[in-house]
KOLPA-165216 format. One record per residue: residue in one letter; x, y, z of N, C-alpha, C, O in turn. Coordinates in steps of 0.001 Angstrom, whole numbers, always signed. Layout:
<recs>
   vexdren        nu        nv        nw       cau       cav       caw        cu        cv        cw        ou        ov        ow
         A         X         Y         Z         X         Y         Z         X         Y         Z         X         Y         Z
...
</recs>
This chain:
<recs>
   vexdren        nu        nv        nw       cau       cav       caw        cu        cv        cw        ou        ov        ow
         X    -12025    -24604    +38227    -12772    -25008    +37044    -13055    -26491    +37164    -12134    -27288    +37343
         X    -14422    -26898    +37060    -14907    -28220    +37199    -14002    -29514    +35722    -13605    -29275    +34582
         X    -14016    -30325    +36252    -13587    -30934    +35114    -14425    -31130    +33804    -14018    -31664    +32772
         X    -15578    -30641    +34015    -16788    -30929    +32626    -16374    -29914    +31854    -16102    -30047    +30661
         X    -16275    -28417    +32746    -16031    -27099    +32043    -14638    -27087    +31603    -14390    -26256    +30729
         X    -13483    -27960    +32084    -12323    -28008    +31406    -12245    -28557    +30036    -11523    -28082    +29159
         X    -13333    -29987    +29835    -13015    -30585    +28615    -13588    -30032    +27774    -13104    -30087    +26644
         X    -15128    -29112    +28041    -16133    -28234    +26943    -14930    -27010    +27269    -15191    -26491    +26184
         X    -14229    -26426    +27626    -13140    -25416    +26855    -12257    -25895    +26189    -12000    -25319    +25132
         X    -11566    -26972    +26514    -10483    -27388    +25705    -11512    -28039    +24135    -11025    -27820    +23026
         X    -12318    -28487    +24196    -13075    -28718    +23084    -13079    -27910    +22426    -12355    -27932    +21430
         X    -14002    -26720    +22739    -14276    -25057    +21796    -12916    -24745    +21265    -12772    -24250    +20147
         X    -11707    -25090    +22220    -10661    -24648    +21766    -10136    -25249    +20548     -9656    -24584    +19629
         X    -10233    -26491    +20556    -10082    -27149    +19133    -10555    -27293    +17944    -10071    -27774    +16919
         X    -11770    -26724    +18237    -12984    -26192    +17309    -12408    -24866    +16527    -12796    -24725    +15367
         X    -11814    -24213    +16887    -11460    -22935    +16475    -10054    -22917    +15689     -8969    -23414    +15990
         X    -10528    -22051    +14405     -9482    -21583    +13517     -8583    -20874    +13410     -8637    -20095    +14362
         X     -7555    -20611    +12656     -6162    -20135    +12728     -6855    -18941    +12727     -6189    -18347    +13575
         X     -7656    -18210    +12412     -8235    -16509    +12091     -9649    -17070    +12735    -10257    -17631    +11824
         X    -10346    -17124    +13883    -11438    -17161    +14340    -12496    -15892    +14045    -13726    -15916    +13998
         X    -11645    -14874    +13880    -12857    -14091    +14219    -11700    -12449    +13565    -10766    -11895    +14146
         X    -12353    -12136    +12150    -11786    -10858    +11771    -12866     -9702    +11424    -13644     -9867    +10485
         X    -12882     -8892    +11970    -13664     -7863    +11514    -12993     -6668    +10784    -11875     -6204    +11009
         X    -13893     -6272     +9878    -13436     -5201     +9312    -13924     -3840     +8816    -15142     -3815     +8644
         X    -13302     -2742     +8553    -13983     -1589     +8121    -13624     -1260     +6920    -12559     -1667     +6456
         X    -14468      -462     +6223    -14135      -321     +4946    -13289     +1079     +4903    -13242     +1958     +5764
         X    -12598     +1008     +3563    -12074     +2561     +3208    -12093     +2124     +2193    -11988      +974     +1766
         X    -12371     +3985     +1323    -12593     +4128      +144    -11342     +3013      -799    -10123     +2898      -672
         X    -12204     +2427     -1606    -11011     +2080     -2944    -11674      +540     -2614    -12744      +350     -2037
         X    -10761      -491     -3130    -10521     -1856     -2344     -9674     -2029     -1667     -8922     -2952     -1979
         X     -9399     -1319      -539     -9089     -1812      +294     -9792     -1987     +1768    -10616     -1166     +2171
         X     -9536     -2717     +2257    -10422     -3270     +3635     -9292     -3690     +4509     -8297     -4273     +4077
         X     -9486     -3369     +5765     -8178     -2759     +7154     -9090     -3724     +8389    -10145     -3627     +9016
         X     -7564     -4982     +8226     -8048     -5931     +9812     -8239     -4787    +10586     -7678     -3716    +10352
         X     -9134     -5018    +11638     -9496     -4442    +12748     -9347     -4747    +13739     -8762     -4105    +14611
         X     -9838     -5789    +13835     -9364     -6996    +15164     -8348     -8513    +14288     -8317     -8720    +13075
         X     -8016     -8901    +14797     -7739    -10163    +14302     -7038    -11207    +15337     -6045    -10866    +15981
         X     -7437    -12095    +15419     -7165    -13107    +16683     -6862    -14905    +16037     -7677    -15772    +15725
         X     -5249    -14913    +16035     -5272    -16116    +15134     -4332    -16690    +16108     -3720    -16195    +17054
         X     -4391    -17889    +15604     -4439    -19554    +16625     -2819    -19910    +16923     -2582    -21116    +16853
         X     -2081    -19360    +17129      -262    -19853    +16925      -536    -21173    +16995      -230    -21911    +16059
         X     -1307    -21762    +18403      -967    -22770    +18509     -1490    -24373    +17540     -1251    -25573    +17677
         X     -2239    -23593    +16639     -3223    -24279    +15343     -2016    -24336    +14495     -1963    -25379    +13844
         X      -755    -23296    +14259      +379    -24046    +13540     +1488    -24687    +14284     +2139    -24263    +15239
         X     +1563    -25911    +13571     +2591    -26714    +14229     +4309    -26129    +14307     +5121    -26180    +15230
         X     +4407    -25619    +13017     +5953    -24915    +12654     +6077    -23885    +13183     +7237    -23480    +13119
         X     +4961    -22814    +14038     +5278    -21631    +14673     +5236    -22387    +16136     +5754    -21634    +16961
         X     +4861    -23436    +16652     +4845    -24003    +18052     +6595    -23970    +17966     +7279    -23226    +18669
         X     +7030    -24735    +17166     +8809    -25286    +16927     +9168    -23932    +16591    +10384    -23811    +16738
         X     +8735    -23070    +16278     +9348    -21717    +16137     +9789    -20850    +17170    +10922    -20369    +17185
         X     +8589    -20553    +18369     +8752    -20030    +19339     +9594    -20556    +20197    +10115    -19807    +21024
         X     +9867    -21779    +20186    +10978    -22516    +21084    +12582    -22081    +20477    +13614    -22203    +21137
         X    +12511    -21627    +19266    +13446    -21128    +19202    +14052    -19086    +19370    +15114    -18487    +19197
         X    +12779    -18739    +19747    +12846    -17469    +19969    +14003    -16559    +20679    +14216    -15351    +20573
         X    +14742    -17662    +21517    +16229    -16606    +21417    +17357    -16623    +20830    +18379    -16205    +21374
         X    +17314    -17208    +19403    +17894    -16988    +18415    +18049    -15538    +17657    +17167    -14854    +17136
         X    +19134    -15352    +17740    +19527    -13800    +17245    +19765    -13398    +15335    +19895    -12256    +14895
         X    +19766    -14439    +14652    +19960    -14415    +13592    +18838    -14711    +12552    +18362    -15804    +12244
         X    +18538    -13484    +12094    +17080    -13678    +11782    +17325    -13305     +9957    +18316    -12704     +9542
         X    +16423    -13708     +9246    +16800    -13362     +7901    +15442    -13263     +7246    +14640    -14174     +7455
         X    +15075    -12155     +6405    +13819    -12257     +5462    +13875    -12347     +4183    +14191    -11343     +3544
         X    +13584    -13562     +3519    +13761    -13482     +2428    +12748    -12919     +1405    +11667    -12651     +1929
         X    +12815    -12695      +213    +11522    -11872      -120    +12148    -10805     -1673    +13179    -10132     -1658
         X    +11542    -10887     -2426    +12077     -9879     -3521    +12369     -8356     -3046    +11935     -7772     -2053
         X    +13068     -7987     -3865    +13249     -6401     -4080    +11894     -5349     -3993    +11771     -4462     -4838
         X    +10846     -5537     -2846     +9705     -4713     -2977     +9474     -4980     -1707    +10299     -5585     -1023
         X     +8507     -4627     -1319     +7550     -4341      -424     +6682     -5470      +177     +6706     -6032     +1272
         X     +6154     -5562      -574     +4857     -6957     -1280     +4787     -7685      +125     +5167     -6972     +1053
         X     +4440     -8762      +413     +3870     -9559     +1297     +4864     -9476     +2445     +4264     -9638     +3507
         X     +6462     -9239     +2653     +7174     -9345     +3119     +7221     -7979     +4296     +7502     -8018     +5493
         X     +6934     -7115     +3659     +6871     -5703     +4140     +6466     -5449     +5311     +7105     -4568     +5886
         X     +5278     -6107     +6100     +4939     -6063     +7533     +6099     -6642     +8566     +6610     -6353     +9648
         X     +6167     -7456     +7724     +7545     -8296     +8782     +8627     -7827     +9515     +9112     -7839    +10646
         X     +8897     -7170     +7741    +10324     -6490     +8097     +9600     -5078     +8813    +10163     -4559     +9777
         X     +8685     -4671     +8423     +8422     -3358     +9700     +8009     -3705    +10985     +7832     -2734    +11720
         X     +7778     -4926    +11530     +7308     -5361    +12869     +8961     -5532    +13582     +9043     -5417    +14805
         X    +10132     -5783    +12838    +11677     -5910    +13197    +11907     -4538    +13109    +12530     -4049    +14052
         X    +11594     -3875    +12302    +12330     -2705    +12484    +11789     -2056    +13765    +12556     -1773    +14685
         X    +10251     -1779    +13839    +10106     -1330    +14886    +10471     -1574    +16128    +10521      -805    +17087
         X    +10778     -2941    +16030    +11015     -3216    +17208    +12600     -3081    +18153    +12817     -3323    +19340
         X    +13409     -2656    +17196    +14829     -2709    +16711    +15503     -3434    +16996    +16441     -3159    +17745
         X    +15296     -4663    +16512    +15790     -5828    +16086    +16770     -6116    +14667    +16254     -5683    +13636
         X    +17662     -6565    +14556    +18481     -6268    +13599    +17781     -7965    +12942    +17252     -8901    +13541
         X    +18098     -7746    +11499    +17879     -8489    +10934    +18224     -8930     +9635    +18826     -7956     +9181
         X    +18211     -9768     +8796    +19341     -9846     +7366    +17866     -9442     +6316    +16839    -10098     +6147
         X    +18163     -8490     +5907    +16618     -8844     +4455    +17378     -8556     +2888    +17821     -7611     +2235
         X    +17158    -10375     +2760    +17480    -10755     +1421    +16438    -10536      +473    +15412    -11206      +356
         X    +16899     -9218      -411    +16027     -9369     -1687    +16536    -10232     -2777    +17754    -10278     -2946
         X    +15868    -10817     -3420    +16179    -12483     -4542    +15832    -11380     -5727    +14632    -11130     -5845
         X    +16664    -10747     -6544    +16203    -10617     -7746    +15634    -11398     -8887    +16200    -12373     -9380
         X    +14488    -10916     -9279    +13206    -11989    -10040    +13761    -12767    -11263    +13260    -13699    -11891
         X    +14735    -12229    -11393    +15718    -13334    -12462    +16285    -14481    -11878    +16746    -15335    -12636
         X    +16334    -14653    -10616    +17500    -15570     -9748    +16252    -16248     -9278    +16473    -17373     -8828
         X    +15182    -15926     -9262    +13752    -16768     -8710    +13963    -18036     -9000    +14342    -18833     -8141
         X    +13687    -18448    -10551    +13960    -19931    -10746    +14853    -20650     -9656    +14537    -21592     -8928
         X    +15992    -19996     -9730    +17466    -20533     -8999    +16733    -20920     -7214    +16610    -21965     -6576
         X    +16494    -19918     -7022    +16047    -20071     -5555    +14670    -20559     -4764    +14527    -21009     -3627
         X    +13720    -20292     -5815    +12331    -21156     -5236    +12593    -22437     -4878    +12124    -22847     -3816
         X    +13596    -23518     -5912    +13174    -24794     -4780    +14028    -25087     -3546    +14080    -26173     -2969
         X    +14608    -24114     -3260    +15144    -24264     -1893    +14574    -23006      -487    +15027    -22369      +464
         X    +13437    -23243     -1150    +11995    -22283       +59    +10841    -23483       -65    +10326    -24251      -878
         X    +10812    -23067     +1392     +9623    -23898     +1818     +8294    -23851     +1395     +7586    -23069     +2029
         X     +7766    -24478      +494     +6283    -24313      -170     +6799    -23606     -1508     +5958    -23161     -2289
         X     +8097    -23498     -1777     +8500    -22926     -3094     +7827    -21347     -3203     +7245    -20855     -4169
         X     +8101    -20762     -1926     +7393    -19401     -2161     +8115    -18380     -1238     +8920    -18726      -374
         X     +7816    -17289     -1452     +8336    -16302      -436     +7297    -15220        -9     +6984    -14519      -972
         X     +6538    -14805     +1401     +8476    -14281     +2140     +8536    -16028     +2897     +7765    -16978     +3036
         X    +10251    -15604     +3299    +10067    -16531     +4254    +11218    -16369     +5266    +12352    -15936     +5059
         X    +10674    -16810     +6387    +11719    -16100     +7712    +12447    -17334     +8157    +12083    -18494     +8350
         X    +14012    -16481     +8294    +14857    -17506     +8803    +15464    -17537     +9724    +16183    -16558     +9918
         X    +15482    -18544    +10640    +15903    -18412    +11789    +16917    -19456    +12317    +16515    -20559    +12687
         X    +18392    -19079    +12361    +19476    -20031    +12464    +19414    -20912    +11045    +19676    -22029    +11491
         X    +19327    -20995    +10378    +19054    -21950     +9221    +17626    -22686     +9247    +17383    -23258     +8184
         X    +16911    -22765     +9950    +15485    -22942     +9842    +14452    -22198     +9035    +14290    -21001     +9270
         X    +13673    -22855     +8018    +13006    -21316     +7055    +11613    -21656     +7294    +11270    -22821     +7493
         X    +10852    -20746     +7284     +9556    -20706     +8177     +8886    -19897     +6923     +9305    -18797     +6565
         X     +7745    -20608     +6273     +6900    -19784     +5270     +5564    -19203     +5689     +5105    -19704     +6715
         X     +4883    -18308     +5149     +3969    -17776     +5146     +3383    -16245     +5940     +3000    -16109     +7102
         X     +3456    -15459     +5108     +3556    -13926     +5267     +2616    -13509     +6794     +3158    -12696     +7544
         X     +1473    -13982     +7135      +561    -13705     +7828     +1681    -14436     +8989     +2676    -13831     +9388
         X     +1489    -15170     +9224     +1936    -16527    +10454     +3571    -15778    +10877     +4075    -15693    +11997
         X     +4077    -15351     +9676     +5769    -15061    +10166     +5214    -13567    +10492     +5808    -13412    +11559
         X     +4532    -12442    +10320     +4443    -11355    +10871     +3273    -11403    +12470     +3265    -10515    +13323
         X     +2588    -12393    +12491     +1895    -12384    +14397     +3173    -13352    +14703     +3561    -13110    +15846
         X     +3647    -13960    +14328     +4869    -14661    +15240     +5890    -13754    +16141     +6269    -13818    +17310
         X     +6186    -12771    +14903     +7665    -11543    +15176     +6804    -10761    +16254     +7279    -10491    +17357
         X     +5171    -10313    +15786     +4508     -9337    +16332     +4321     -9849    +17912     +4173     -8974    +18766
         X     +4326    -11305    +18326     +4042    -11763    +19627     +5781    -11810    +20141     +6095    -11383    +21252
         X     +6540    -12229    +19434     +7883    -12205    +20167     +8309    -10819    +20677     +9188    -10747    +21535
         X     +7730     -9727    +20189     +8188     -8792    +20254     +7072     -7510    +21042     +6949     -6285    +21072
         X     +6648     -8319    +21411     +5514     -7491    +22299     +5130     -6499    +21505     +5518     -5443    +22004
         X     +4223     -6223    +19934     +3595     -5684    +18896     +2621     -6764    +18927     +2458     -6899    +17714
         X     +1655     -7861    +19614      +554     -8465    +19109       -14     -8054    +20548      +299     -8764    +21504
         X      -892     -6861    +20758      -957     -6906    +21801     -2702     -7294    +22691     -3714     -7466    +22013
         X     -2716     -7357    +24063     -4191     -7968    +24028     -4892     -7370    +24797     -4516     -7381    +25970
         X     -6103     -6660    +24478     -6991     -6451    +25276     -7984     -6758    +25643     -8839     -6689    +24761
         X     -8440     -7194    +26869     -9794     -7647    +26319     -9775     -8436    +26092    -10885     -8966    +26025
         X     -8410     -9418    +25708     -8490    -10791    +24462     -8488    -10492    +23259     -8148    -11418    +22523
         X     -8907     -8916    +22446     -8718     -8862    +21160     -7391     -8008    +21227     -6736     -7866    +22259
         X     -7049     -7411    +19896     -5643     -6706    +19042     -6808     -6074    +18571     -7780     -6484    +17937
         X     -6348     -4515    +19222     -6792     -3204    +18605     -6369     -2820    +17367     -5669     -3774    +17026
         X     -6350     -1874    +16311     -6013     -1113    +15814     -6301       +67    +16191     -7478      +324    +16445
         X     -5118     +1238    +16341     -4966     +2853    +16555     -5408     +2927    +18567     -6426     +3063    +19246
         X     -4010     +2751    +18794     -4461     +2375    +20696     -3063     +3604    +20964     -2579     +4482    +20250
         X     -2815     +3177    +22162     -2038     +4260    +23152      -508     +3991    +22490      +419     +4711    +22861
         X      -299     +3010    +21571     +1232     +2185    +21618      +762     +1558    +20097      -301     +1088    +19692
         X     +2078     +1789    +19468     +1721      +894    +17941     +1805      -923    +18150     +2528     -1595    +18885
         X      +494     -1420    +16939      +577     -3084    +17360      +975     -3858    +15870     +1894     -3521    +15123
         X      +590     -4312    +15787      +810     -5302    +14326      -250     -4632    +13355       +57     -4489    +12172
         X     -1160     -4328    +13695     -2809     -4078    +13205     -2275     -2457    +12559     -2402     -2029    +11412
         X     -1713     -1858    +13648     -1173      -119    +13157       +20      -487    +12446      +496      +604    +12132
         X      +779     -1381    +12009     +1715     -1561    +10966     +1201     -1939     +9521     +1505     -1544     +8396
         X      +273     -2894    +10022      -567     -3476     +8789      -975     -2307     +7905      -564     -2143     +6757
         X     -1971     -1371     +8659     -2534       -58     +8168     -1518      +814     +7253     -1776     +1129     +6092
         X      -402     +1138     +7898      +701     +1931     +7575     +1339     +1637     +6441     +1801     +2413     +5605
         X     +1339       -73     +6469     +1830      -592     +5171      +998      -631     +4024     +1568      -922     +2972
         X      -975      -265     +3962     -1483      -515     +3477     -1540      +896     +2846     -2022      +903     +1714
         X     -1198     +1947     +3279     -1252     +3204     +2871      -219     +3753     +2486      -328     +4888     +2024
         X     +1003     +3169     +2551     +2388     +3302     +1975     +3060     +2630      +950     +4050     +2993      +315
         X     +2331     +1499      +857     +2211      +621      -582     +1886     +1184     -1665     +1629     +2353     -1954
         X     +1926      +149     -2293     +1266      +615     -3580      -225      +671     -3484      -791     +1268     -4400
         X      -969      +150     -2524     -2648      +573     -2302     -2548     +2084     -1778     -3515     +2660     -1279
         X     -1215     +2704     -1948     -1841     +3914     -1208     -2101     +4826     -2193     -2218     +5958     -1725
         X     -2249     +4761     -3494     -2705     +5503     -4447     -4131     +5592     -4456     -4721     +6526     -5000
         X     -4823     +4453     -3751     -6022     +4310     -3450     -6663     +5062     -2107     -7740     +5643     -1976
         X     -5733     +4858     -1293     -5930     +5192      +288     -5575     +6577      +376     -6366     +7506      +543
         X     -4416     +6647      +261     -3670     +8440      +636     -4882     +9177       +78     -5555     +9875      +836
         X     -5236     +9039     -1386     -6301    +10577     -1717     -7403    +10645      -670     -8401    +11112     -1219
         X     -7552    +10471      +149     -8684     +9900      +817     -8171    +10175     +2682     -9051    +10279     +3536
         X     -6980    +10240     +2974     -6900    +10111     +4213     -7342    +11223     +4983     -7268    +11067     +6202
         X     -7746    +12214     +4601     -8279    +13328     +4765     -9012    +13553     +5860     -8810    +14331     +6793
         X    -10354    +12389     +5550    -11385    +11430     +5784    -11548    +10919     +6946    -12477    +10856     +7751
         X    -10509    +10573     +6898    -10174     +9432     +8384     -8624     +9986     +8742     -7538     +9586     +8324
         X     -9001    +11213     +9811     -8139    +11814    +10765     -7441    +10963    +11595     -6263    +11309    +11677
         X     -7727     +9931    +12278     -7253     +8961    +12894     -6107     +8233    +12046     -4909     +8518    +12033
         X     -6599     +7482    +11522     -5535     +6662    +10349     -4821     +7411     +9721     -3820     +6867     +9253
         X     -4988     +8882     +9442     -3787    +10022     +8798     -3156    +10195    +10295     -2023    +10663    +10193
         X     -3425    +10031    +11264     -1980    +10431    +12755     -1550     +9210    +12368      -378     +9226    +11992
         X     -2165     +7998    +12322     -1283     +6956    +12449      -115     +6930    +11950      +969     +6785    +12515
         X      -516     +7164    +10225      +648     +6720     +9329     +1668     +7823     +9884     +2795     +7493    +10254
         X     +1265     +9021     +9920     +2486     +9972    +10495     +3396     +9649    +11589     +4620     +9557    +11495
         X     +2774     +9506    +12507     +3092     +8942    +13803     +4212     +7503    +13323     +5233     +7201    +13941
         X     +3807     +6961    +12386     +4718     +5532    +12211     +6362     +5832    +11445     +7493     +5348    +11486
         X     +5357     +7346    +10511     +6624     +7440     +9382     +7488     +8355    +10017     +8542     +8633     +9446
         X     +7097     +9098    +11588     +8038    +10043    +12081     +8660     +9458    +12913     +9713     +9970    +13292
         X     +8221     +8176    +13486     +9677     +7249    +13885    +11020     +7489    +13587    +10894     +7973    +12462
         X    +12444     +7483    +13860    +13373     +7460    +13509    +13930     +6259    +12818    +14539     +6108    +11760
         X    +13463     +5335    +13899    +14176     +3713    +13291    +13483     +3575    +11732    +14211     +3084    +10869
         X    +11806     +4081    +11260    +11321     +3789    +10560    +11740     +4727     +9341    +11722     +4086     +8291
         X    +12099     +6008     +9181    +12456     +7087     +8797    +13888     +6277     +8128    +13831     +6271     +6898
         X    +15172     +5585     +8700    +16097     +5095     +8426    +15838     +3994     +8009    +16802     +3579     +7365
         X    +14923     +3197     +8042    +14819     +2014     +7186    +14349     +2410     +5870    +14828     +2070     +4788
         X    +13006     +3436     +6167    +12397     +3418     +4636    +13946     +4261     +3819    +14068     +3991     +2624
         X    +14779     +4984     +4284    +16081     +5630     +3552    +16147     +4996     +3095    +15895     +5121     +1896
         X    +16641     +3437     +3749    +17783     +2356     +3156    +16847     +1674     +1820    +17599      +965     +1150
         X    +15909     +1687     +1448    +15110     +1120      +455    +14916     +2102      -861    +14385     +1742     -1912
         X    +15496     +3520      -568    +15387     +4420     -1688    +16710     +3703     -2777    +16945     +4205     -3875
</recs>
């Protein structure tokens, strides 16, 4: 590579955003399912200092008693079977505990005593440590040979509480009804969703 074409790539490269480029498809209701999604690790500074700590074994999610923003995370660990601590904060104890989270919010992932915020950034972080962000092409499929972050996302979007919207409907879209099956006939996943009844 000439040195002109090194500095016009490293340029473009700096030009470009944490989410460059998301496409999407629709399904019935409001909801709308990343398709591709291709975001920047190295555009955050706290996931650069993050990955350096990646063989740290003590991992913790903090996050209320639900599902809610936290929920991919902890299914990108489970799948992966990775053990992990997931602290639910009951919404009475919130006051008590927001100002000792980063950005005063949750989820947020902890690692050795290090707390790392923001739901999107802490689930492609786990999803790249854990070989679930995967690349083809340069993009992250959704519904491929092997589950990725994108087929968790989905799974969670139809097992949520949007799936009152989604499930009547999966009928529709034969594909995305194997998925979720395929995810929920997991064993590891089958024993996690137990532990939440």
């Amino acid at each position: 590579m000439s040195g002109e074409t090194a500095q016009k790539s490293e340029a473009e490269h700096e030009n470009l955003a944490h989410a460059d480029h998301i496409d999407t498809c629709a399904i019935p209701g409001p909801v709308l399912i990343f398709v591709r999604l291709r975001l920047k690790t190295d555009k955050i500074p706290y996931l650069k200092t993050l990955s350096r700590m990646a063989g740290l074994s003590s991992m913790k999610i903090h996050y209320f008693d639900e599902g809610g923003r936290a929920e991919v995370s902890r299914l990108v660990l489970v799948w992966a079977g990775k053990s992990f601590e997931d602290i639910r904060i009951p919404f009475q104890e919130w006051p008590d505990v927001k100002p000792t989270m980063p950005l005063g919010q949750v989820p947020v992932l902890d690692m050795g005593g290090q707390k790392y915020p923001q739901s999107l950034a802490i689930a492609a972080y786990l999803a790249r440590e854990f070989d679930l962000y995967v690349v083809e092409n340069g993009w992250k499929f959704i519904v491929g040979a092997f589950v990725t972050l994108a087929d968790l996302i989905v799974y969670d979007l139809f097992r949520s509480e949007l799936g009152k919207f989604t499930l009547p409907n999966a009928g529709k879209f034969p594909i995305l009804q194997k998925l979720v099956e395929t995810i929920s006939d997991s064993e590891a996943i089958k024993a996690y969703n137990g532990r939440k009844q």
